[in-house]
N, C-alpha and C positions, 0 to 999 in steps of 0.2 A: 257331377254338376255342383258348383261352391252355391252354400248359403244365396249372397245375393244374386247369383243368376236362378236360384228356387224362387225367393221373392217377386223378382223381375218376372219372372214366368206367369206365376200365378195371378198376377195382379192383369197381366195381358188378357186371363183366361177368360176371368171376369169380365174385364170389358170386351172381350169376345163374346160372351155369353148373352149379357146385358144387351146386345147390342142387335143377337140374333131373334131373341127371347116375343117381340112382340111382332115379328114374322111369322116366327114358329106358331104361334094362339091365332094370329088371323087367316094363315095359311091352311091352316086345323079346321076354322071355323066355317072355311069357304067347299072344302073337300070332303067331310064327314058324313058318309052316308051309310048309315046304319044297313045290314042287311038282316032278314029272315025268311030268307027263302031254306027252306028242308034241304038234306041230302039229296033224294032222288032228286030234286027240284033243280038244284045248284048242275047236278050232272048233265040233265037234259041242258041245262044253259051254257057249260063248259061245250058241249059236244054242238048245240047250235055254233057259237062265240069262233069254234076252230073252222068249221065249216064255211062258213062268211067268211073270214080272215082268208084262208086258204083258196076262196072262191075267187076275191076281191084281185091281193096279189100275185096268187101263184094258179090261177086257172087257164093258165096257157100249157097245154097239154104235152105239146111238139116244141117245145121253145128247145133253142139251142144250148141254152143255160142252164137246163136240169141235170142235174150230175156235175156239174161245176167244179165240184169238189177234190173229183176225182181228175176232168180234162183240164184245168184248167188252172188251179194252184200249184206252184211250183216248189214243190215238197223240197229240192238240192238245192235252193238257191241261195246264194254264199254273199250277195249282196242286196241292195233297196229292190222291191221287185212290184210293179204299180198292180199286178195283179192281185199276189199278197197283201196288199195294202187294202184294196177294197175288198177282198174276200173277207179278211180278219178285220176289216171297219163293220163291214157287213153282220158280221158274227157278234162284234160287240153292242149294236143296237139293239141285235134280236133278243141278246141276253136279258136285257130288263123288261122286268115284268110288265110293266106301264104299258110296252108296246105292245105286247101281246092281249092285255086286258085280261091280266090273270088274279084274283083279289088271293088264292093259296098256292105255294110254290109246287104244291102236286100235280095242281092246274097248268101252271107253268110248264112244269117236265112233260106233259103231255104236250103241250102245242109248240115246243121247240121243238121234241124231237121229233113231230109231226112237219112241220117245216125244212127242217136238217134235211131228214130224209129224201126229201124229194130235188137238193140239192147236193146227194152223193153221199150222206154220212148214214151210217147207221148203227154203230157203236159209240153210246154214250152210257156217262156218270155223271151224277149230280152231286154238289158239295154246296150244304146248305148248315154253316155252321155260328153260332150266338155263345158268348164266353164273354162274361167280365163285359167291357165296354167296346169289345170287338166282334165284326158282325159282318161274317163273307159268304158269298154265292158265288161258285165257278161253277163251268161246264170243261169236261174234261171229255173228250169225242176224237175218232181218228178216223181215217182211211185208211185202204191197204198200204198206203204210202206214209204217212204223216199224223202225227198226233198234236192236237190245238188243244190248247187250254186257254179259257174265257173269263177273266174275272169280270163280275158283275160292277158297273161304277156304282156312284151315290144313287142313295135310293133317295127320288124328288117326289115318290107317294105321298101325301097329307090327307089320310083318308083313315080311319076307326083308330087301330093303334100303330098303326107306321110312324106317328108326330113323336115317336118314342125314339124309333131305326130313324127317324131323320136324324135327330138328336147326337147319337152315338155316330153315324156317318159323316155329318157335316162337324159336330165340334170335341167327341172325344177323337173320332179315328182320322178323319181328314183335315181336322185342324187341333188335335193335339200334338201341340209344337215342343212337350218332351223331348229333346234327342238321350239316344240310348247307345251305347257301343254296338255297332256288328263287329261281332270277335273274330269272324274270319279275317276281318280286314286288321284287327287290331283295336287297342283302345282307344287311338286320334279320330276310326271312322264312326263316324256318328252319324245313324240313321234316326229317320220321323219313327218317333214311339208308336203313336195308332197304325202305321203304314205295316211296322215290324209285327207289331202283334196281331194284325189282322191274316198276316200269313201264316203265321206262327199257329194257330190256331187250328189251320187246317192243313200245315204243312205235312205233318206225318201221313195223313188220309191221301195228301195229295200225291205224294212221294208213291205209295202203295198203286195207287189206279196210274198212274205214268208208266209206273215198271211193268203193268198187266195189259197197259195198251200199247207200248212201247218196240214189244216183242216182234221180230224179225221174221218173216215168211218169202214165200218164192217170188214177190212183187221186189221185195228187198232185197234179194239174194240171201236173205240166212243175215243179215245186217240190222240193227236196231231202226227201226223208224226215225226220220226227222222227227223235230219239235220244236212248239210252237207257243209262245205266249205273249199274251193277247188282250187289251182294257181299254175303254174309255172313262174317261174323270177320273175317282179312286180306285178303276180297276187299273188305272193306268201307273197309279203310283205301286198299286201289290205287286205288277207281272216281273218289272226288274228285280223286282228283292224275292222274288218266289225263283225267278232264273239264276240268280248269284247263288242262292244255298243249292239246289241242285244240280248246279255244275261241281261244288266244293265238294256234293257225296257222288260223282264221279259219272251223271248223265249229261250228255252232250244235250246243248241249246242251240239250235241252226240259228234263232230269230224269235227276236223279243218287237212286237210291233205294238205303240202307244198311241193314242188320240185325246188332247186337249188333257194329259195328266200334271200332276201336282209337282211341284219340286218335293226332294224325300231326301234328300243328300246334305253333308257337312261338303265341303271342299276336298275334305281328304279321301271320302268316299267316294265322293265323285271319281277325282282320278283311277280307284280302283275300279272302280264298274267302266269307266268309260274303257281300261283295257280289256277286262272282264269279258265283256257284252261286244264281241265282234261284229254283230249283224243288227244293233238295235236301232230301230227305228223312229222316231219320234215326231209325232205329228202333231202341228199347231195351226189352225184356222183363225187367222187374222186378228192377233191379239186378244188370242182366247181367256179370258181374266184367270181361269183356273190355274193355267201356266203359269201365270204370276205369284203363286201362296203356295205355301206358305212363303213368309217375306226373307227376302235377303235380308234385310235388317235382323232378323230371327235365327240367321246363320245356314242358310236351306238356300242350292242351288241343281240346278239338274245336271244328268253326267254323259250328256250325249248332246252333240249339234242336232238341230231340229230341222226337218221336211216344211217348210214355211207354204202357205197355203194362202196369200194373200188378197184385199180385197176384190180386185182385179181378175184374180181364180188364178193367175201365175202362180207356177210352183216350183220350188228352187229347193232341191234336197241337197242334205249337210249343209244349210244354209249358215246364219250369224242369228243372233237374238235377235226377235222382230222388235221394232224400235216403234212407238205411239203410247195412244191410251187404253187401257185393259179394253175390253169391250163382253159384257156378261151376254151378247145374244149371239156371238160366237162359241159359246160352248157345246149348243145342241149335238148330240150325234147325227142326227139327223142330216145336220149343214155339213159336219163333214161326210158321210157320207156322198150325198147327192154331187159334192165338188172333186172330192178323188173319182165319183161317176163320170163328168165329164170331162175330166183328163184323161180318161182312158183313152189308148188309140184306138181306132175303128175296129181293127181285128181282134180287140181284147174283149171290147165291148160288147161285141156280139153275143161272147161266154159266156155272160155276167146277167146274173140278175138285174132288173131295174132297179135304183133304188127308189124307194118309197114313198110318196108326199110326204113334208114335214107334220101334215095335219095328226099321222097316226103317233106323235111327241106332245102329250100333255101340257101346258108350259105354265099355267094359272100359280102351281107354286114354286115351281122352278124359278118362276120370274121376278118372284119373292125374296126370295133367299139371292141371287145373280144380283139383287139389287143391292142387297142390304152387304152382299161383300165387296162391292163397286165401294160402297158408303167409306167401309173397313181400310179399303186400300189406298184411298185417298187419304186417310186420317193415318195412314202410316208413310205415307208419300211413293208410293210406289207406282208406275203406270205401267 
């Protein structure tokens, strides 16, 4: 990068910073609840917390939907698959903690794989990993057929010390607009520096638990398991760049599926990954703003036609760029969710878990921040 495009960078940074800065403090001030409740105290309340949860949504005992996982994902499938789409939409909302109402991620791994299970999974690993100003959470889980990997999106918590993780999510890793070489592609491909390093951080670990869930049995015939990767928001920007280095050290990628992610690509990368990524999916709900950023003006474009999700609930895959104005109450996972739910055909639907009311998606600081980059994108003219 020459001198004055460092300058240029920097100077952006700031007024990105500035700009997020009195968000951040009141988003803080509104969410901040001290706790002291003891160990034993906190567990009896983790073990209520699953119970309810588990009562509320998944207390349908007989439902056709339990085991889903297994009847009803289509492990071989070589192209767009609406099942797939809400299964791994499915999987990326559950990821985040918020929904679960988990306040420590061992809380967390508890009531995912509490939930998982009762739709078809029961091998899982968690990657829970903090470096420099990179800061990832996946879920790596499989069936006898198929292995999912989940990256976790932005964390929208505002609550004790997450006003820290918002920080390093929303403006070193999800809007630091660094590009960096990806050397497999060459020195022209230039990826998003937070996007890269957030993989990068847990790529080795990842790498390891893929090849240990990966492994081939009599469901396979003796054949390596499908895989699968899988994000909403920032999880959406890591899954393509965690599936490009995995393919180059020589594991096959059936299907990369995204919802409402980031642009992460120069131009020249893009073309690569768009040959790359045979089966990627990209999904955008009605001029999801997040879609929009990083800016084309900033040299960041996405490397895959998009699944358009529009107001209407029409859905057109490999569609063209949706054309309007950003819209920040478009990003919820939640929304999309509940709208790949009603596209389902009748017979898919029946498989499928419900999805959720939007009510179990906190939004107080989410709505915060979706605001204040509405502000951002205007002020770089972008819709």
């Amino acid at each position: 990068m020459s001198f004055k495009n460092k300058i240029i960078s920097i100077t952006v940074f700031f007024l990105v910073f500035s700009s997020f800065s009195a968000s951040f403090v009141e988003a803080a001030n509104i969410n901040q609840r001290p706790s002291k409740t003891t160990k034993r105290q906190q567990i009896a309340q983790d073990r209520s917390l699953i119970h309810d949860f588990l009562g509320k949504y998944f207390g349908e005992k007989n439902a056709a939907w339990r085991n889903c996982f297994n009847t009803a994902f289509e492990s071989n499938a070589k192209v767009h698959s609406i099942a797939n789409s809400y299964l791994l939409m499915y999987s990326s909302l559950f990821v985040y903690d918020k929904v679960l109402n988990t306040p420590t991620f061992e809380g967390f791994k508890k009531r995912f794989r509490a939930i998982v299970k009762i739709l078809g999974i029961n091998n899982l690993d968690f990657i829970n990993k903090c470096e420099g100003t990179a800061d990832t959470q996946a879920v790596v889980m499989s069936t006898e057929k198929a292995v999912i990997v989940v990256f976790r999106g932005s964390e929208g918590r505002m609550k004790d010390k997450s006003i820290i993780r918002v920080i390093y999510d929303w403006i070193f890793t999800d809007l630091n607009f660094f590009h960096r070489p990806f050397e497999m592609f060459g020195e022209k491909a230039g990826v998003h520096t937070g996007f890269y390093n957030g993989v990068d951080i847990v790529y080795d670990e990842l790498k390891t638990l893929i090849e240990k869930h990966i492994k081939g049995n009599a469901f396979t015939f003796g054949k390596p398991k499908s895989l699968w990767l899988t994000g909403h928001s920032l999880g959406g920007g890591l899954a393509p760049i965690a599936a490009a280095r995995l393919i180059a050290d020589g594991i096959t990628v059936n299907g990369v599926y995204t919802y409402g992610a980031p642009r992460f690509a120069n131009p020249n990368l893009a073309k690569h990954m768009g040959k790359m990524l045979a089966n990627y999916q990209r999904w955008v709900l009605d001029n999801d703003i997040v879609t929009k950023v990083p800016f084309k003006k900033w040299g960041f474009q996405h490397s895959a036609n998009p699944n358009n999700i529009y107001e209407d609930g029409q859905i057109k895959i490999n569609d063209g760029e949706m054309i309007g104005t950003a819209k920040p109450s478009s990003h919820y996972p939640t929304q999309y969710l509940s709208r790949i739910y009603e596209a389902l055909p009748k017979n898919i639907k029946g498989k499928m878990p419900p999805a959720p009311p939007h009510e179990i998606w906190s939004t107080d600081a989410d709505d915060l921040f979706l605001k204040e980059l509405e502000k951002l994108s205007k002020k770089f003219g972008e819709s």
